[in-house]
C-alpha positions as YAML, in Angstrom:
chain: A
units: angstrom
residues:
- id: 1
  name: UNK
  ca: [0.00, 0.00, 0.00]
- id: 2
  name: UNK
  ca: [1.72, 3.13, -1.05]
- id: 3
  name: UNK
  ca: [2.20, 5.56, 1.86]
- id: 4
  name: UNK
  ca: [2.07, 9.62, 1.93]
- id: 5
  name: UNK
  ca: [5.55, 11.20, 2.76]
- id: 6
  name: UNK
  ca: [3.96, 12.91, 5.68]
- id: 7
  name: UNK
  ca: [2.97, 10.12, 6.78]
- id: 8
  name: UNK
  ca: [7.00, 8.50, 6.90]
- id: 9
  name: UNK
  ca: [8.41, 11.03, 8.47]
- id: 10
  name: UNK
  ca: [5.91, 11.74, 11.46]
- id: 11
  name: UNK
  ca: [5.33, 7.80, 11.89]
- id: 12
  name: UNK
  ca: [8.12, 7.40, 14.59]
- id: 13
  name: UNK
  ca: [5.66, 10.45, 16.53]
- id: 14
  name: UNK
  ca: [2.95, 8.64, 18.79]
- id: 15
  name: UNK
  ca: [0.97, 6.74, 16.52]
- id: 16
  name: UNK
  ca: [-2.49, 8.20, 18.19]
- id: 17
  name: UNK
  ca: [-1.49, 12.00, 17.72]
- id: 18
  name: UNK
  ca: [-0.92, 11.34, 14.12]
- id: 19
  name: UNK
  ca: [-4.22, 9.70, 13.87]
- id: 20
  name: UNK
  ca: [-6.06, 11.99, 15.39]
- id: 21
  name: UNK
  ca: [-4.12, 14.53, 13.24]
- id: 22
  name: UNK
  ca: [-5.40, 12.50, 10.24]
- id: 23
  name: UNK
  ca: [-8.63, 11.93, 11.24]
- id: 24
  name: UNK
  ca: [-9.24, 15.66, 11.74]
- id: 25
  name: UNK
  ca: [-8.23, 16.61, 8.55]
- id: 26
  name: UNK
  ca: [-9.97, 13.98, 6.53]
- id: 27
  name: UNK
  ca: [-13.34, 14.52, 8.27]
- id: 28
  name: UNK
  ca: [-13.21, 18.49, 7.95]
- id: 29
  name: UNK
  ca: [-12.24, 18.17, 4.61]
- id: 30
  name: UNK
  ca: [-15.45, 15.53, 3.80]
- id: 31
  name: UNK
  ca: [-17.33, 18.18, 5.31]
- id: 32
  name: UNK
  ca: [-16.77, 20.40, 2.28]
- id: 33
  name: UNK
  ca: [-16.77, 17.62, -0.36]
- id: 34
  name: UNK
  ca: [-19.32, 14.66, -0.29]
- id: 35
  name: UNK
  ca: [-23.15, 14.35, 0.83]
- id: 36
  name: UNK
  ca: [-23.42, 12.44, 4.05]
- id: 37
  name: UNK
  ca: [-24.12, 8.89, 2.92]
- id: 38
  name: UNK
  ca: [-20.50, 9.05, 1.44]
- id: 39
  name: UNK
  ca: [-19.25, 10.54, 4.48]
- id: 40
  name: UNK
  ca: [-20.59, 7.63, 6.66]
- id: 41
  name: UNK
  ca: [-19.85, 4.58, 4.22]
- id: 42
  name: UNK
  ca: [-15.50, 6.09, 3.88]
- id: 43
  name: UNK
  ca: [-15.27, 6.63, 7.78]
- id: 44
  name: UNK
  ca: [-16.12, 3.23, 7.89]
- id: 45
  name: UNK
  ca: [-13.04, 2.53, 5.21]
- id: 46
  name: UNK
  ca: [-10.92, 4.83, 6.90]
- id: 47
  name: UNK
  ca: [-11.06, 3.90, 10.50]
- id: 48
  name: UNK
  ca: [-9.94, 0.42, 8.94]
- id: 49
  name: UNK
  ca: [-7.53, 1.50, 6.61]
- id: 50
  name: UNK
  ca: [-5.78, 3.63, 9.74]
- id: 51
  name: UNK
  ca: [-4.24, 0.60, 11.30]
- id: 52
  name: UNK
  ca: [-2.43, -0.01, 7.92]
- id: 53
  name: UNK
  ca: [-1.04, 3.46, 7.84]
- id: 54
  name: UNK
  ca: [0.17, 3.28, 10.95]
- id: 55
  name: UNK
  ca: [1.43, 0.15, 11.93]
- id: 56
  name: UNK
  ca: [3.42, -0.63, 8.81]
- id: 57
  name: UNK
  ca: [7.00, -0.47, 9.14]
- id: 58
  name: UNK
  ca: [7.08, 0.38, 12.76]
- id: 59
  name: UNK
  ca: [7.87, -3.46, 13.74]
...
């Protein structure tokens, strides 16, 4: 899964800051950008996907 370069260099920061971080941004930026049926159905996605981010690598 390819990773953001933000995302490589803050990964050694505590993993739940940087989601939080992540979260934040994603859901303020859905705000702006897709009706609320999307909205629900990719949080879903995302809060699984966020693992992946930010566990790979750090083993």
């Amino acid at each position: 899964m390819p990773q953001l370069p933000a995302l490589q260099m803050r990964r050694r920061e505590t993993p739940i800051r940087l989601r939080v971080h992540i979260a934040d941004i994603t859901v303020n930026y859905l705000k702006y950008t897709a009706p609320m049926e999307n909205v629900k159905s990719f949080s879903k996605k995302f809060y699984e996907m966020l693992p992946l981010f930010c566990c790979s690598g750090s083993a």
